[in-house]
VEXPA-845274 format. One line per field, with one value per residue (C-alpha): residue number from 1; x, y, z. Coordinates in steps of 0.25 Angstrom, whole numbers. Each point is the difference from the previous one (the first is absolute). Layout:
<rs>
tinu c(NUM / ...)
xx c(X / ...)
yy c(Y / ...)
zz c(Z / ...)
</rs>
This chain:
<rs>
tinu c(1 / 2 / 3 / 4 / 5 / 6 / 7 / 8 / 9 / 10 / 11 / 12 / 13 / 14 / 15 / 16 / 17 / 18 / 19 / 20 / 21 / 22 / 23 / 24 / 25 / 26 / 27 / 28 / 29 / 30 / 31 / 32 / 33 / 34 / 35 / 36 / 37 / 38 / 39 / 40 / 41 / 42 / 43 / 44 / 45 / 46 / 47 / 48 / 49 / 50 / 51 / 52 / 53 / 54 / 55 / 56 / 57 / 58 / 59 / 60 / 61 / 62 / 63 / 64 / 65 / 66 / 67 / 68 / 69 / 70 / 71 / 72 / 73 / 74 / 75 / 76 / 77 / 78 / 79 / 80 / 81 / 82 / 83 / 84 / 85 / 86 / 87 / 88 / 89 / 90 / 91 / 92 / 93 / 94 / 95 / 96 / 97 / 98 / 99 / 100 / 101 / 102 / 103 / 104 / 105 / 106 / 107 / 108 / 109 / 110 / 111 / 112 / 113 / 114 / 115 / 116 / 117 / 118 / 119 / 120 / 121 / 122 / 123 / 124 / 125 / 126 / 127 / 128 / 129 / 130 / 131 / 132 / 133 / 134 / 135 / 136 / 137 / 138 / 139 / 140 / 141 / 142 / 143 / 144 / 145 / 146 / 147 / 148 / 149 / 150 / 151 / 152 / 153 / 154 / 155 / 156 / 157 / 158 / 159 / 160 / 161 / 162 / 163 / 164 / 165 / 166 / 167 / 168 / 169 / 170 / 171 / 172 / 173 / 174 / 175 / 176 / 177 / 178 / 179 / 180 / 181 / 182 / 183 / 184 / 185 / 186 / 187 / 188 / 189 / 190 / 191 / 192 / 193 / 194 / 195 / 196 / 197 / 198 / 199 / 200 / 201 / 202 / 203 / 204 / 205 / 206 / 207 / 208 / 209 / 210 / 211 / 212 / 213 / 214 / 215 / 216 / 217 / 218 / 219 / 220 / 221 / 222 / 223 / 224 / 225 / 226 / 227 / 228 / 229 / 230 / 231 / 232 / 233 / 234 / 235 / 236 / 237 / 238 / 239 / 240 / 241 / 242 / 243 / 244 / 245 / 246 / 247 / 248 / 249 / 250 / 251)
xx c(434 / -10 / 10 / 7 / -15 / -1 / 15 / -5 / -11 / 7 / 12 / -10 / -8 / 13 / 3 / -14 / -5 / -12 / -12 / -5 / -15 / -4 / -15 / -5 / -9 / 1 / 6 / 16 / 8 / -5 / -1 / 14 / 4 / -7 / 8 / 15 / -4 / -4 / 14 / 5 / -1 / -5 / -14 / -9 / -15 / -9 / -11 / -12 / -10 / -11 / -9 / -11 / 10 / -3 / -1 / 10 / 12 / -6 / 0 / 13 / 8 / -5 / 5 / 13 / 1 / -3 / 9 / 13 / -7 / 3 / 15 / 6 / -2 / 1 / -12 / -12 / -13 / -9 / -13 / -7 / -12 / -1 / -12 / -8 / 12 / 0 / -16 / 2 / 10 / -9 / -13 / 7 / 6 / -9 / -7 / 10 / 11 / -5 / 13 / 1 / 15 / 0 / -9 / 8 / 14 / -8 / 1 / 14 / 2 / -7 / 8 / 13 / -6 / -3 / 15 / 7 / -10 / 4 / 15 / 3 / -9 / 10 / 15 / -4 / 2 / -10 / 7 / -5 / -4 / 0 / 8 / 10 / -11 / -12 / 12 / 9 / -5 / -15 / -2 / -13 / 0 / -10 / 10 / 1 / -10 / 9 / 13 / -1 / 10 / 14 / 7 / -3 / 6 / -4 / 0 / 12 / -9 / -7 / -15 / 7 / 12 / -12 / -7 / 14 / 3 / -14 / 1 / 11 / -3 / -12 / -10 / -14 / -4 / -13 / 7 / 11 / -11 / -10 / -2 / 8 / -10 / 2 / -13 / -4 / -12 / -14 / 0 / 10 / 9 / 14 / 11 / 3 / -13 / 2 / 13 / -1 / 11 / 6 / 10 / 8 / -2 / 4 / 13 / 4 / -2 / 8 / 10 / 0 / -2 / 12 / 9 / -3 / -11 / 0 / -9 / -2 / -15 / 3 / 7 / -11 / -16 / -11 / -2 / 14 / -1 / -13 / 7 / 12 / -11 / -7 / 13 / 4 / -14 / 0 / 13 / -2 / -11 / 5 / 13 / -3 / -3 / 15 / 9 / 3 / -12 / 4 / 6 / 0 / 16 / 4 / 12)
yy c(696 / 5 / 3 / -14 / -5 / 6 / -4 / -13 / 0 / 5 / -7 / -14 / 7 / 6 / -13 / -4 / 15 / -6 / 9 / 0 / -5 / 3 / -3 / 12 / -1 / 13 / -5 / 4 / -12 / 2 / 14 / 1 / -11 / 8 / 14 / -9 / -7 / 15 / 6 / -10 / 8 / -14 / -1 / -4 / -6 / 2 / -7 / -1 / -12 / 3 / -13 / 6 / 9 / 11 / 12 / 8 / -12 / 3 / 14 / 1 / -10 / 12 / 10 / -5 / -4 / 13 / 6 / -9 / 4 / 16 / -3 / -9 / -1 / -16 / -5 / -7 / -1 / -11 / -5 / -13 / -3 / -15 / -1 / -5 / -14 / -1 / -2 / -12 / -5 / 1 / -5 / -12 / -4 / 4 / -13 / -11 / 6 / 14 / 3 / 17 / 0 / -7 / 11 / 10 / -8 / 0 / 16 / 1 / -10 / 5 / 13 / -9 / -3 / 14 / 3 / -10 / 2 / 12 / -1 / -12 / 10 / 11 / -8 / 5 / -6 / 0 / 7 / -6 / 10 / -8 / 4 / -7 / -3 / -5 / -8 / -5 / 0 / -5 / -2 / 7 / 1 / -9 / -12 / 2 / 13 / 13 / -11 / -1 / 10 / 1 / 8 / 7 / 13 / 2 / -14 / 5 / 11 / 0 / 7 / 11 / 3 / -1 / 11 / 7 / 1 / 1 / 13 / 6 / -3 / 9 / -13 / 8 / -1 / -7 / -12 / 0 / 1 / -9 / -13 / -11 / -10 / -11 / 3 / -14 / 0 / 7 / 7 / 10 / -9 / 5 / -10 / 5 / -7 / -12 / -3 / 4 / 10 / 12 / 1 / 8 / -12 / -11 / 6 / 1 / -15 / -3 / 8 / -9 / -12 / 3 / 0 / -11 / -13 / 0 / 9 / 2 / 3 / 7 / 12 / 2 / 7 / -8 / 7 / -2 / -14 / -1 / 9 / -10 / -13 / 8 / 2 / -15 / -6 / 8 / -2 / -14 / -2 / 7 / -4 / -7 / 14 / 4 / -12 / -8 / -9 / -13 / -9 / -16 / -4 / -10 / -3)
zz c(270 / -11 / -9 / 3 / -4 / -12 / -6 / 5 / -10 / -12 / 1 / 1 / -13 / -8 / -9 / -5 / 2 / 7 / 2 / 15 / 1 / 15 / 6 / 9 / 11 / 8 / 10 / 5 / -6 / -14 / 1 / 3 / -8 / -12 / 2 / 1 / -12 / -6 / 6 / -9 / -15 / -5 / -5 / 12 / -4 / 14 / 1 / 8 / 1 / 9 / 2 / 10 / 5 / 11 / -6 / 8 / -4 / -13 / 0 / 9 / -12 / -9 / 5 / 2 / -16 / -4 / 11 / -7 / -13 / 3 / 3 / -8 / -16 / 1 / 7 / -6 / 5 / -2 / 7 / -2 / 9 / 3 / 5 / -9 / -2 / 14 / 2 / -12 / 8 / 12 / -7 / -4 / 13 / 12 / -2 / 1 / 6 / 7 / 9 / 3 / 3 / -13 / -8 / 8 / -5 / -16 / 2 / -1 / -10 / -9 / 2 / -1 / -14 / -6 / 5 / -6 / -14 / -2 / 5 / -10 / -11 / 3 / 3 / 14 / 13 / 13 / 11 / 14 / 11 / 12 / 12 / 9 / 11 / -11 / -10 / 12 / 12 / 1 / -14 / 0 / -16 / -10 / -6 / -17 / 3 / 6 / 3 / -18 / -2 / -7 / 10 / 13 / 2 / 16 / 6 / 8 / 6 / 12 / 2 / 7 / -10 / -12 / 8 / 3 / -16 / -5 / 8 / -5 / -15 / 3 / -2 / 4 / 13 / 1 / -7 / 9 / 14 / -6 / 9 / -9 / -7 / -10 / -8 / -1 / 8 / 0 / 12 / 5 / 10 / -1 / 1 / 14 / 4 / -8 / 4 / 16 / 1 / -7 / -9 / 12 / 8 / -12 / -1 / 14 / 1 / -12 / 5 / 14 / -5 / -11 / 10 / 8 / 1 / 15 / 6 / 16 / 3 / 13 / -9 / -7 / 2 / -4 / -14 / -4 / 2 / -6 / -12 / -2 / 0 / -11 / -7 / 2 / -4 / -13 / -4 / 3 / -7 / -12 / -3 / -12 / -7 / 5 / -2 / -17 / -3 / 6 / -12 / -1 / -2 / -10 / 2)
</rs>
């Protein structure tokens, strides 16, 4: 599967001879996309853009870069706090239109930015790290913020198949058994507390529900239920992160 991966993404780059801009968090999803990008042999810009980060993302995103750093000779690492853009953004908002999923939203479009700067700078592209579950399943991802990319290597992976394959490329352990969190808040909530159920959990429900619509109750324990109403309710009410912008036919 890695190695299905990594053709994928230089075959997609051979014609342009794209460079691979990818943003890392220290999380798993960009941690692994980060070492298929760097199996590739084509130059890999990593780029981490803390913005009031916690200093264990902060510190975890590091060590990874200069673990890829130490095995392969085409990686680049690059570091652009945006702290200090974000707080204008902030100053010159909070009054008329202070919204904190908003702000939370701001954080990862500003990201989105400083990719795609330095990808058209460089003839790169902006490689996506979201997985199957967060890209299409639930949508939990920030529209034009971590869902701006150019091409996404592990949408096709589940949580558990990242884990599975972030393990066997050796990706180092405290990355790989840190609580998943998107980064975007103040606080530490994981998104296993945002969202109501883990990542196990999502998965199991997408599975069902793939298979059929018609669910009986009685089957099912109460969490389980409660599960596939999480599962339901999200993907409902994102779906217009996961399907074409609606557009207005003239015929």
């Amino acid at each position: 599967m890695k190695r299905k991966i990594v053709d994928w993404i230089k075959n997609y780059c051979s014609e342009k001879k794209f460079k691979l801009v990818v943003g890392v968090s220290g999380g798993i999803d960009s941690a692994l996309v980060s070492t298929l990008c760097a199996m590739t042999e084509i130059e890999t810009i990593l780029v981490s853009m803390p913005i009031y980060q916690n200093e264990l993302e902060l510190t975890r995103a590091r060590k990874h870069i200069n673990w890829l750093k130490n095995k392969y000779n085409n990686v680049v690492e690059k570091e652009y706090d945006l702290t200090n853009i974000y707080d204008v953004f902030l100053k010159k908002f909070a009054n008329e239109y202070n919204n904190n999923l908003a702000f939370a939203n701001t954080r990862s479009r500003l990201r989105m930015i400083t990719l795609y700067q330095i990808a058209t700078s460089v003839n790169g592209i902006v490689v996506g790290t979201g997985n199957k579950i967060e890209d299409f399943g639930i949508g939990f991802f920030t529209k034009y913020g971590d869902g701006g990319v150019d091409i996404s290597p592990i949408a096709d992976l589940t949580k558990t198949e990242v884990r599975k394959m972030a393990s066997n490329l050796g990706i180092i352990s405290e990355i790989i058994e840190a609580a998943p969190t998107d980064g975007l808040w103040s606080d530490d909530r994981t998104d296993e507390q945002q969202i109501g159920a883990s990542y196990e959990e999502l998965e199991w429900a997408m599975e069902l529900l793939s298979k059929s619509n018609t669910i009986d109750p009685l089957k099912y324990s109460e969490r389980q239920l409660e599960i596939i109403n999480i599962y339901n309710f999200l993907n409902s009410k994102n779906l217009h992160k996961m399907i074409p912008i609606p557009v207005c036919k003239i015929n």
